[in-house]
N, C-alpha and C positions, 0 to 999 in steps of 0.2 A: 629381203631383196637380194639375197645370194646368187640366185641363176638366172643368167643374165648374157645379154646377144651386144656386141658392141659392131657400131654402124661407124663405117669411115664419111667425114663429113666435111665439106670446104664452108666456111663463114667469112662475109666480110661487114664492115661497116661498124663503129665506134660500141653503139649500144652493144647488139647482139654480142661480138667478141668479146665484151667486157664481160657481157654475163656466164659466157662460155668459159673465159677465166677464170672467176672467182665460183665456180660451180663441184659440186662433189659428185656431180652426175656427167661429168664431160672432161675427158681427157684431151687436155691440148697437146697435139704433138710438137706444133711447127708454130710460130709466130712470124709474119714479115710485117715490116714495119718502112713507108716510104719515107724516106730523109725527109722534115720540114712538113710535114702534113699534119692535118687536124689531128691525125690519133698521134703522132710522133710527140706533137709537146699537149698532149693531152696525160693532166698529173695522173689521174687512178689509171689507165693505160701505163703509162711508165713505172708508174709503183708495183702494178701483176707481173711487168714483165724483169724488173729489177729481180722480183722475187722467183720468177725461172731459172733452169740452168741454160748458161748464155745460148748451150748450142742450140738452143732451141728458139734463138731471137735472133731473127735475121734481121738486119738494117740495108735500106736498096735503095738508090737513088730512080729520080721516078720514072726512067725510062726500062730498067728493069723491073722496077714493080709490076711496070704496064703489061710486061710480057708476062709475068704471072696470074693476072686476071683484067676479063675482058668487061672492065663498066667503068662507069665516072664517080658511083653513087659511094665508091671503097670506104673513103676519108683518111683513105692510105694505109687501111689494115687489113690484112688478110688471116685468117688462122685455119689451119688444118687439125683436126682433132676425132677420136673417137668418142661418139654418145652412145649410153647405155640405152636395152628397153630389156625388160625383167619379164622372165616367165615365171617367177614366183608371185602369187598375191600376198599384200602384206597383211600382218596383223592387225588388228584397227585397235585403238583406245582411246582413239577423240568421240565427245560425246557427237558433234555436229559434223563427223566424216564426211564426204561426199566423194563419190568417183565417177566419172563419165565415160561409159561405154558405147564405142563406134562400133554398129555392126556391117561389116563391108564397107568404109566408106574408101575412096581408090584415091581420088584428087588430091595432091600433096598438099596443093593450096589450101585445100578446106582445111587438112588437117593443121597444117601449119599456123593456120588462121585460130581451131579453136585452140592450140596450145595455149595461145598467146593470151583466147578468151577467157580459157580456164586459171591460169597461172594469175588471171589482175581479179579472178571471180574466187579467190579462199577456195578450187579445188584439192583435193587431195592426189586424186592418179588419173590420166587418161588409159581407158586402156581400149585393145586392138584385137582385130582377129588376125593368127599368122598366116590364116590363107583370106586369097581374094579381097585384099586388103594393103594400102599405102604401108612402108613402114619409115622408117627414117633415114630421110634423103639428105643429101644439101638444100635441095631446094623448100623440102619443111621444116629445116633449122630456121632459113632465112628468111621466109615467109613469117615464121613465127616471132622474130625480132626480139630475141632472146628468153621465150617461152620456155623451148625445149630445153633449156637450164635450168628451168625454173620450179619444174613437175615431171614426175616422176612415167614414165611411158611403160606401160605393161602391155603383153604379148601373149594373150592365149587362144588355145586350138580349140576349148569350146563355150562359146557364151554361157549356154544354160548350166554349162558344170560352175561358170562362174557367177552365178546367179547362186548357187548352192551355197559355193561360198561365203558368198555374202548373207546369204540369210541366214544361215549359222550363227551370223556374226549381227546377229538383229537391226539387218536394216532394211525399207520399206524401196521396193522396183517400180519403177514407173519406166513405163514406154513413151517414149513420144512417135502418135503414128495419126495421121487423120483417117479415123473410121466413124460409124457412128455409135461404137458405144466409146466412145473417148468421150473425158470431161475436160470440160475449158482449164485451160493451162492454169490459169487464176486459180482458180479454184483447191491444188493440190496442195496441202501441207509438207513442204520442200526442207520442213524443222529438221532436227533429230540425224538418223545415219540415213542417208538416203544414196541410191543407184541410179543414178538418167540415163537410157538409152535412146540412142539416137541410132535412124537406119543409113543407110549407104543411099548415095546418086543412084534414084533411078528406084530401085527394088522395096524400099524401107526395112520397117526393120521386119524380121522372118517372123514364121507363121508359131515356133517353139518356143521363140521368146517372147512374144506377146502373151500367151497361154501362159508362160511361166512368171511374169511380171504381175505383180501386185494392183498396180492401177497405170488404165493406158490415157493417157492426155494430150490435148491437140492445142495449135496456135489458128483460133479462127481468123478467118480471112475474106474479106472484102473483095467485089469486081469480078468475081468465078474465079479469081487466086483460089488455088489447092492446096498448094504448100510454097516452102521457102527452102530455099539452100540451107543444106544440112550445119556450114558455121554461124550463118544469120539465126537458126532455131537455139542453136545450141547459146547464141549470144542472149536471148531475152530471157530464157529458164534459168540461165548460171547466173544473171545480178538481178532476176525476181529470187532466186533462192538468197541470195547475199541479202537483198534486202529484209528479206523475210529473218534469216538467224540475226540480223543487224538489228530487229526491235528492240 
């Protein structure tokens, strides 16, 4: 994971910034801290920020805090920091690897949502396309609730080169896409190294990467439901795969 895009990012609220500190994938610049607040006499908070150099730990009483950000939700912690996303794929040596590829997906919230999915699901990388694609905001830090610390975000120009990758590296692609040669999600052995791609709002996934995927599989659906929001799909295949390597 040598080459690598760092995102300037605002975060607030207890969790998230904890995980942001204690993170080897997130550089804190800035820490403020409101005098007397949850995160203030919050121990593991104080013990991260003991171990900063001071200039990096601001303490504000709360009506300057207020004017540094605009919500109630804070618990009186803010932090500014740079997160990484990696345009190198990594080497694999877990037998039960797993990575999750978004193809176009644009909504921070989604993304934000599956970091957080992936990160409690034993993923190993999300990764991204660098065009026509969300990449890392504040507002997919915060959505994520301290995901984006958690798992490692990659960034490349093209899926199917990243599909090569990967198969090199013997692992099994599954598309998730509703067509009809898709087989019931159930049904795929999610064991061993495996690839999930998931399509973007709107388009799914492209016509080169389904061709290039190993087995395509859908979530049926009830009432003329089609599909599902691309973090709601991504949320039932990442802890049916957990359950599955969990036998």
């Amino acid at each position: 994971m040598d080459k690598f895009t760092k995102h300037r990012i605002s975060v607030y609220g207890i969790n998230g910034c904890y995980d942001a500190m204690e993170s080897n994938l997130v550089e804190v610049t800035q820490v403020y801290l409101e005098k007397n607040s949850p995160a203030y006499n919050h121990d593991s908070i104080k013990t991260l920020c003991a171990k900063m150099p001071q200039d990096k730990v601001t303490i504000l009483d709360g009506n300057s805090f207020r004017d540094k950000i605009d919500t109630n939700r804070s618990q009186g912690v803010l932090i500014k920091a740079q997160a990484s996303s990696f345009s190198s794929l990594p080497a694999i040596e877990q037998k039960n690897a797993c990575y999750v590829i978004l193809d176009q997906v644009q909504d921070p919230h989604n993304l934000g949502q599956i970091l957080r999915i992936c990160a409690g699901g034993s993923i190993n990388g999300v990764i991204i396309t660098d065009r026509n694609s969300v990449s890392m905001t504040s507002a997919v830090a915060q959505v994520s609730q301290g995901g984006f610390a958690k798992i490692p975000l990659y960034s490349v120009v093209n899926i199917n080169q990243a599909i090569k990758h990967f198969k090199k590296n013997d692992f099994w692609i599954t598309s998730f896409e509703n067509n009809i040669d898709a087989k019931d999600w159930y049904s795929i052995d999610l064991k061993g190294r495996s690839i999930l791609i998931f399509g973007g709002e709107g388009n799914g996934v492209s016509k080169q990467v389904l061709k290039n995927s190993d087995f395509t599989a859908t979530i049926p659906m009830s009432n003329n439901m089609n599909s599902l929001n691309v973090s709601s799909a991504v949320s039932a295949i990442v802890f049916e795969r957990l359950r599955q390597i969990s036998q």
